[in-house]
N, C-alpha and C positions, 0 to 999 in steps of 0.2 A: 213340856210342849203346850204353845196356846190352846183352847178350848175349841173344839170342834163344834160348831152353831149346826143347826137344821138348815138353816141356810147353806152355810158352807156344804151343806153335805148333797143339796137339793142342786148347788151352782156345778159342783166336779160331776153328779151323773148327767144333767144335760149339755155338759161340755163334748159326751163322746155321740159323737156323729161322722161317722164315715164316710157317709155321700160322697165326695169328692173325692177321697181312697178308691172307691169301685167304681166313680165311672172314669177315672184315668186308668184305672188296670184297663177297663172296658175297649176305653179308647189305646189303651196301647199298644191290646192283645188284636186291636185288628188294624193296626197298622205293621206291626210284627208278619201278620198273616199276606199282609199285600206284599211286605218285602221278601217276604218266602220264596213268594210265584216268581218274581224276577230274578231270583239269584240261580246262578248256572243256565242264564240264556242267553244268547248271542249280544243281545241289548238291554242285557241285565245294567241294573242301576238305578239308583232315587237321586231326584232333585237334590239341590244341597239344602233347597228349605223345607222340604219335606223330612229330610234324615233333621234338622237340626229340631224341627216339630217333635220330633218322635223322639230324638234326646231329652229335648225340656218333659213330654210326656212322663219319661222314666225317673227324671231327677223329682217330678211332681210327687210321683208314685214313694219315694222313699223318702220325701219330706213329710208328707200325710200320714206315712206308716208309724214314722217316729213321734207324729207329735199326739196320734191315738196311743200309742204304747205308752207317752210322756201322763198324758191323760188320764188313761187305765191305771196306772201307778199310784195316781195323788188320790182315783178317786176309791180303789181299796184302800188306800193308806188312811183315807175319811172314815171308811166305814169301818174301819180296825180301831178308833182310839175315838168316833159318835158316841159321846156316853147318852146313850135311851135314856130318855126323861119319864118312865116309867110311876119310878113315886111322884111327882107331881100332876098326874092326870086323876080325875076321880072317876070312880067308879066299882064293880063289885068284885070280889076275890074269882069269880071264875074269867067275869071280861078279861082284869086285868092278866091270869093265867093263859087266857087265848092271843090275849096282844103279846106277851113274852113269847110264847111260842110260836107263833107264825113272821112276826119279828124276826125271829131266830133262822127258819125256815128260807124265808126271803131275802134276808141278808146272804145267806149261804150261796143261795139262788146269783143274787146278783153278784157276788167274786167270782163263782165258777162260770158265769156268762162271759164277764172280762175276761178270766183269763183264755177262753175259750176265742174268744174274739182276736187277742193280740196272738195265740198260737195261730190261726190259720192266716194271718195279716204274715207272719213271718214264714208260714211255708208259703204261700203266695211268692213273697218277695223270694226266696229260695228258688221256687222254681221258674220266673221272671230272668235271675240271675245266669241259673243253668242254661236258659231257650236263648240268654243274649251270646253266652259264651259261645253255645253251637253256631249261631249265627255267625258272628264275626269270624270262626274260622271258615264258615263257605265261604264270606263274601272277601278273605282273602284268599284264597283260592280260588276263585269264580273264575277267573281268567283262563287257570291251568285246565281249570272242569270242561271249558267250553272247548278248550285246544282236542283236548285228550278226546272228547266226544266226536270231535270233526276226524281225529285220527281212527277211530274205532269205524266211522263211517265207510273212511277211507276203504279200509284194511275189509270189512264188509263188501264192499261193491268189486274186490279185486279177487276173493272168495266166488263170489256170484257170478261176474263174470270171467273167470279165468275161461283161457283156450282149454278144449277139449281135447286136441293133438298136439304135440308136441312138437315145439319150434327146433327145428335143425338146420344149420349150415353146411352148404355144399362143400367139398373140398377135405383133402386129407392133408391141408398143410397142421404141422404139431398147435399153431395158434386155435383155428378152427374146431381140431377136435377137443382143446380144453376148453373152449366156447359151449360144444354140444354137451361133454360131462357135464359142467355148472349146469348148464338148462335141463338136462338131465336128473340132478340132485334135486332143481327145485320143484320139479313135476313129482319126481318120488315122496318129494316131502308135503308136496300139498294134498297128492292120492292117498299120503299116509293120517295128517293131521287137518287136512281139508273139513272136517266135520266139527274136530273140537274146536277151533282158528273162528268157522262161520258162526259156531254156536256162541263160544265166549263176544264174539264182536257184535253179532244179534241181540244179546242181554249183555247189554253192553254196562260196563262195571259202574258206569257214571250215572246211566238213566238209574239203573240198582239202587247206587246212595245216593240219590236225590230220593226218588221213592222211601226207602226210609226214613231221608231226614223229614222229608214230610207227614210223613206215619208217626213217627215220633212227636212232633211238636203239635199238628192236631190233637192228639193225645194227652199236651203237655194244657195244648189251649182247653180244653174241653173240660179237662179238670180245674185248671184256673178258674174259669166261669161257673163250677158247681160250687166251688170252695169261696164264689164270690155272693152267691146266693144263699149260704150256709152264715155267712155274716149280716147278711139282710136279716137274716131269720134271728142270729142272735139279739140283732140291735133291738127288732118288735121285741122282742122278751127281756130286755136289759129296758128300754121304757118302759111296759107295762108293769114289771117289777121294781121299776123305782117310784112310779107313783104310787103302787100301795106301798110301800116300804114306807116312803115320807108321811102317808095319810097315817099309817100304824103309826109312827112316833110323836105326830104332832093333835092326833086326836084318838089315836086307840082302835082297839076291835068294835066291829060293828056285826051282828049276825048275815047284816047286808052285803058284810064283804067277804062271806064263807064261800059258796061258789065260786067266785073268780079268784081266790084266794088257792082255792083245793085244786082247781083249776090248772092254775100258773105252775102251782106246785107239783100236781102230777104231770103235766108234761115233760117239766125239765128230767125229774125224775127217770121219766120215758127216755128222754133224747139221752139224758147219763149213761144207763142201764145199755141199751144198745150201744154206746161209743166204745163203752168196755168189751160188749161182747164182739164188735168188731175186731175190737184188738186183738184181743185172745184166738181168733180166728184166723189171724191174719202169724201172729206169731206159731200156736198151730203149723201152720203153712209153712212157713218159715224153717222150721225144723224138722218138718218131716221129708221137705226138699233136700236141706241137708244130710239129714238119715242117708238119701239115696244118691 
């Protein structure tokens, strides 16, 4: 394999920049939300330039994902086979002890930021995916949603106002009185189920799964936007650790770079340490739910 330069290895960490990954999630996630409001209303519907906006949004969304993931790839593949110029720097058996070590330290640093980075970039896309799928089934059925609601309406105000006395036909010819039995049955049956009929068509099933499906996707956006901010957070720590990383290779330890050094390192540390113990908490969870 050709030789990995400082250069090469300085060119693939500032190649990864996201920018444009988050603010098209940004921008997609609230055009998502505006076609939310409209779907299952009477005059539910987007423009066709608007829908075709929000397509190009998405295809933006999973061209930037792959070509960061393409990114992340080449630039651990850099820092796997960088051979450190270590014997060619001068200096004393402890500098150069401290520049191997934290060398070491920061390298680790920066793969587990990457991979940390291309994981939440692909549950992002994941749950992008899921929020489209849901969508596109209301908004073919939007139609039926809106029918079914004016029907529920209906069947509400026929509830509400039904007659209080009971319609009868004068006359004992045999037509007549199977006229009054039918009107007959349906008074029994609305005295009998009049309550469950107005209740079911009051919480009416439609306004229900609209309500959830917006309970849901809120839910879905709110987390998109924390896990979009969770990659802001890596990128600062994927810069700041690759310019000491470069500065350690191409001129060594400095006692000037021990703070920000100790620094860089116990956070990530931090953020490690908690991500694990989430998990375990979460699996915990998981199977005590099962248990029961």
């Amino acid at each position: 394999m050709e030789e990995i330069t400082l250069e090469d290895l300085a060119n693939a960490i500032r190649t990864i920049h996201p920018k444009r990954f988050t603010v098209q999630v940004d921008r997609y996630v609230k055009g998502a939300a505006v076609l939310d409001q409209v779907l299952g209303s009477e005059n539910g519907g987007w423009p066709e330039k608007r829908r075709r906006s929000h397509e190009a949004c998405y295809e933006s969304i999973r061209r930037e994902a792959s070509r960061i993931q393409d990114q992340s790839t080449l630039t651990v593949n850099r820092l796997i086979h960088f051979r450190f110029p270590i014997d060619s720097q001068e200096g004393t058996p402890e500098r150069d002890r401290q520049t191997r070590t934290y060398y070491s330290k920061i390298k680790k640093q920066q793969m587990e930021v990457l991979a940390a980075i291309t994981d939440e970039i692909d549950i992002i896309q994941s749950m992008i995916d899921h929020a489209r799928k849901m969508q596109s089934v209301l908004m073919n059925h939007s139609e039926t949603l809106v029918k079914t609601a004016g029907l529920m309406s209906i069947i509400r105000e026929r509830i509400v106002r039904r007659p209080t006395t009971l319609l009868r036909l004068a006359g004992r010819d045999r037509k007549i009185q199977q006229l009054n039995d039918a009107f007959q049955r349906i008074q029994d049956f609305e005295n009998t189920h009049s309550e469950g009929i107005r209740r079911n068509a009051e919480e009416n099933p439609v306004t229900s799964a609209m309500s959830s499906y917006h309970r849901l996707t809120r839910t879905t956006y709110s987390e998109i936007e924390r896990r979009k901010a969770v990659i802001e957070e890596h990128i600062k720590d994927l810069k700041r650790g690759g310019k000491l990383l470069l500065k350690l290779a191409s001129k060594g330890y400095s006692p000037r770079m021990k703070r920000t050094l100790d620094m860089l390192v116990c956070q990530h540390e931090d953020r490690t340490r908690d991500f694990h113990h989430h998990i375990r908490e979460n699996r915990l969870r998981l199977y005590s739910d099962a248990e029961h």
